[in-house]
N, CA, C and O of each residue as an XYZ file, in Angstrom:
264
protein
N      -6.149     22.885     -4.595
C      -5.384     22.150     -3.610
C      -6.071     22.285     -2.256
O      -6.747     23.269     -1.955
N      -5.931     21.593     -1.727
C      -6.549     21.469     -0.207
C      -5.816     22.191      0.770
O      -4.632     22.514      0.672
N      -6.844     22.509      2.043
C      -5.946     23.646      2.729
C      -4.512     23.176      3.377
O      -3.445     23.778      3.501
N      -4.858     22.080      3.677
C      -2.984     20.716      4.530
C      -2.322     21.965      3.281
O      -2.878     22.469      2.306
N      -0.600     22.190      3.972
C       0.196     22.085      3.228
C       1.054     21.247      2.807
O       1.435     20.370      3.582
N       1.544     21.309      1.535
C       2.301     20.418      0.886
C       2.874     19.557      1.348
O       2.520     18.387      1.203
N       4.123     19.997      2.163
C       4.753     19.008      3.046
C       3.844     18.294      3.976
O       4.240     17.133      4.079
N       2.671     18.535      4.773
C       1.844     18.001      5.380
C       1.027     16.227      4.650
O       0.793     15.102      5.092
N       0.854     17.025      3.262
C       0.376     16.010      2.484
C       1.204     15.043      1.855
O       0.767     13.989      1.392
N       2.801     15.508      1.825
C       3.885     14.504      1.529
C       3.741     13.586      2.604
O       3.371     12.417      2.496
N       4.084     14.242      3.754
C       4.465     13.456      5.067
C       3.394     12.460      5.699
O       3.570     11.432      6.353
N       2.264     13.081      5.304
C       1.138     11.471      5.369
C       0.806     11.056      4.070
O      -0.312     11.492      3.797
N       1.165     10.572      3.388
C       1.420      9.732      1.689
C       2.383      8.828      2.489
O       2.261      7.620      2.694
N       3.737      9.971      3.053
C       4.420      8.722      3.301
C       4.684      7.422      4.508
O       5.322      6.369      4.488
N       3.732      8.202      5.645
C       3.410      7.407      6.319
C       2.496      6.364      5.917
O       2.631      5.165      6.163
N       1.296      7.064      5.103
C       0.991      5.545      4.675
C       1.189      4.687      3.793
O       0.501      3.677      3.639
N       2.474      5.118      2.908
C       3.275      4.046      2.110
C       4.466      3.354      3.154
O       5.248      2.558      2.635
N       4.592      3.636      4.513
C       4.925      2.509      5.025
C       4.160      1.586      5.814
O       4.631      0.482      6.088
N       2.639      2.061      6.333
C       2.077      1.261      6.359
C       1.613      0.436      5.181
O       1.200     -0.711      5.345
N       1.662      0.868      4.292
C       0.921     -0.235      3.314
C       2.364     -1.423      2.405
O       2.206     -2.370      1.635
N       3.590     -0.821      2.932
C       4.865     -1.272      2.142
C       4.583     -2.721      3.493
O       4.519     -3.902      3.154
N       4.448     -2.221      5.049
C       4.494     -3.554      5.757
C       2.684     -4.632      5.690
O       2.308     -5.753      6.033
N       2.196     -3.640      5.162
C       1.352     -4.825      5.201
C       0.571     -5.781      4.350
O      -0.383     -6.557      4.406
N       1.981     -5.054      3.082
C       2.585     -6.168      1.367
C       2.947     -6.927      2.117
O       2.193     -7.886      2.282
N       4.160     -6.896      2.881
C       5.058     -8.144      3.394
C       3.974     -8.687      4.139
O       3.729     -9.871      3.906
N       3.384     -8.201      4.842
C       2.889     -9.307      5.888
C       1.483    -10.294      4.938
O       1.064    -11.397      5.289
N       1.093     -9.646      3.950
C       0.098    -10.832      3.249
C       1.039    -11.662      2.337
O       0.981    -12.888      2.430
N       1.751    -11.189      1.615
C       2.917    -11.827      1.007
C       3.681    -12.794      1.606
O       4.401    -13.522      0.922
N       3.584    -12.942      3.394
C       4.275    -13.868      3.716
C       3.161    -14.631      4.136
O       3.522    -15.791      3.937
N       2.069    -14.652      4.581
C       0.955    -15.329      4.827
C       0.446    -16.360      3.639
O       0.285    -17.579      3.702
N       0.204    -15.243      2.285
C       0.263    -16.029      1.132
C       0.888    -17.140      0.672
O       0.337    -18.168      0.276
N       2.558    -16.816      0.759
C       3.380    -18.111      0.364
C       3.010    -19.084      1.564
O       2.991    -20.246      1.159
N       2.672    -18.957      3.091
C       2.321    -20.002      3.902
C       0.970    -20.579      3.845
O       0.606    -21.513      4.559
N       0.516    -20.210      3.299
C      -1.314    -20.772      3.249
C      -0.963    -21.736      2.545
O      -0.178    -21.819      1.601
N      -1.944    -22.864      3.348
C      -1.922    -24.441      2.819
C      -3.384    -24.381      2.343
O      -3.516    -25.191      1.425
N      -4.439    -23.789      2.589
C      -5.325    -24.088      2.141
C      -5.645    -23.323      0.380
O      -5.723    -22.094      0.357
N      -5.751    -23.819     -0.499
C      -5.890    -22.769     -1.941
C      -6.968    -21.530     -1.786
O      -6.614    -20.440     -2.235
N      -7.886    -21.613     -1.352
C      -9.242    -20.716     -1.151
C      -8.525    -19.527     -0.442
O      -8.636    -18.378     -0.869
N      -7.568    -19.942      0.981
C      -7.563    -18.467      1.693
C      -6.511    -18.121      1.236
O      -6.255    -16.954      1.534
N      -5.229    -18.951      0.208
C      -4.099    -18.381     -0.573
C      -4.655    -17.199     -1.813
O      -4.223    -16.054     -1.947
N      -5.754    -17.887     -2.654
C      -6.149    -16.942     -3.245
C      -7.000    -15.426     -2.989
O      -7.157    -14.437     -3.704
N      -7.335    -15.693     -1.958
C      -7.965    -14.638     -0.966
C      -6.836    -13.769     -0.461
O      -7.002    -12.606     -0.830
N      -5.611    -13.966      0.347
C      -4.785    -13.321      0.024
C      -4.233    -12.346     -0.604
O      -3.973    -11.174     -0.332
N      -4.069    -13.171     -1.684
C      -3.552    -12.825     -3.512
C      -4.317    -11.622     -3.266
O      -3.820    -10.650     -2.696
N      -5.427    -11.655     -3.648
C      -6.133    -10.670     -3.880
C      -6.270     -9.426     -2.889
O      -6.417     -8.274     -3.296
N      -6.218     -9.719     -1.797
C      -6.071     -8.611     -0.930
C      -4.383     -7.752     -1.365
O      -4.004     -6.582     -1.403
N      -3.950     -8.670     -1.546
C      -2.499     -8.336     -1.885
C      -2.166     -7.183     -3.068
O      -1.361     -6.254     -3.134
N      -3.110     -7.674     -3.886
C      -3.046     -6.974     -4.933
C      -3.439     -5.453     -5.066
O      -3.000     -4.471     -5.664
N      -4.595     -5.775     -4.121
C      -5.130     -4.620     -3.603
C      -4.521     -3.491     -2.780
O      -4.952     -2.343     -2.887
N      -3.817     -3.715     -2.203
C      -2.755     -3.644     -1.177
C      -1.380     -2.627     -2.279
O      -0.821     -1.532     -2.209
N      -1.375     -3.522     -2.967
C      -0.044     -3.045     -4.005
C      -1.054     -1.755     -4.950
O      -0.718     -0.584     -5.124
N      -2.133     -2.323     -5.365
C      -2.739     -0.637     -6.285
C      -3.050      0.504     -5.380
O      -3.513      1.588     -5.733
N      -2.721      0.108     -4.093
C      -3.192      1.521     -3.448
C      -1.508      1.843     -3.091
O      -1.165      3.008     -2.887
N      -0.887      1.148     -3.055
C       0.525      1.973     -2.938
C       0.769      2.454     -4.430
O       0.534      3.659     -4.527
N       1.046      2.050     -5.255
C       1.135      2.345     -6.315
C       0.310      4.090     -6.551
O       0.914      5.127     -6.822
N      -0.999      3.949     -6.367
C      -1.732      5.156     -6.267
C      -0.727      6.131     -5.367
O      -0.153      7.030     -5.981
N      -0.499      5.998     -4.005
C      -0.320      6.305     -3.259
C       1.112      7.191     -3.663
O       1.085      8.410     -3.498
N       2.227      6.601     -4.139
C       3.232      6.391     -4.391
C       3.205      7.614     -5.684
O       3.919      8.614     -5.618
N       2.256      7.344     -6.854
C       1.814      8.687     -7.951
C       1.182     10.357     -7.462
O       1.188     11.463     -8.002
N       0.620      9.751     -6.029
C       0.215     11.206     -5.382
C       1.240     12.072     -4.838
O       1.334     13.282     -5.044
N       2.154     11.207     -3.980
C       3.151     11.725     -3.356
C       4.327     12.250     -4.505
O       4.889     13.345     -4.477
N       4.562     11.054     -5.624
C       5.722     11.934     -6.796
C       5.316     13.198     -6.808
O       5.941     14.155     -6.350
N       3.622     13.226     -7.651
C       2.939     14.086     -8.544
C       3.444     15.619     -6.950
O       3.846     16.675     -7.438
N       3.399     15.597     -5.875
C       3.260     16.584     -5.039
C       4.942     16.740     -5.014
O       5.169     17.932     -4.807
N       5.651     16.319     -5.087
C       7.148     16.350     -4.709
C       7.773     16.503     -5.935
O       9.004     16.498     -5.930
N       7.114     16.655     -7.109
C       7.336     16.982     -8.613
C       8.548     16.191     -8.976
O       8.992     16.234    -10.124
């Protein structure tokens, strides 16, 4: 384990599962507004990206908070 303690390493997991929870919504709402298909799917994909690192994010913080 790394020297941060526990709670240290909870408490930034969870700061950055709310940065990354607002900045789902904010491509998610960009996405449904894109008129052009190229930068909708560009989006998408950032989006997605976006969601596997919370997801990750989200398994580090359980896995530490048991």
């Amino acid at each position: 384990m790394s020297s941060k303690s526990r709670e240290t390493q909870i408490a930034e997991l969870n700061g950055a599962l709310e940065v990354l929870f607002d900045l789902r919504e904010e491509f998610a709402q960009w996405a449904e507004e894109g008129e052009d298909e190229s930068k909708r799917e560009a989006l998408e994909n950032v989006l997605g990206h976006v969601e596997v690192m919370e997801a990750e994010y989200k398994r580090r913080r359980d896995e530490l908070v048991g």
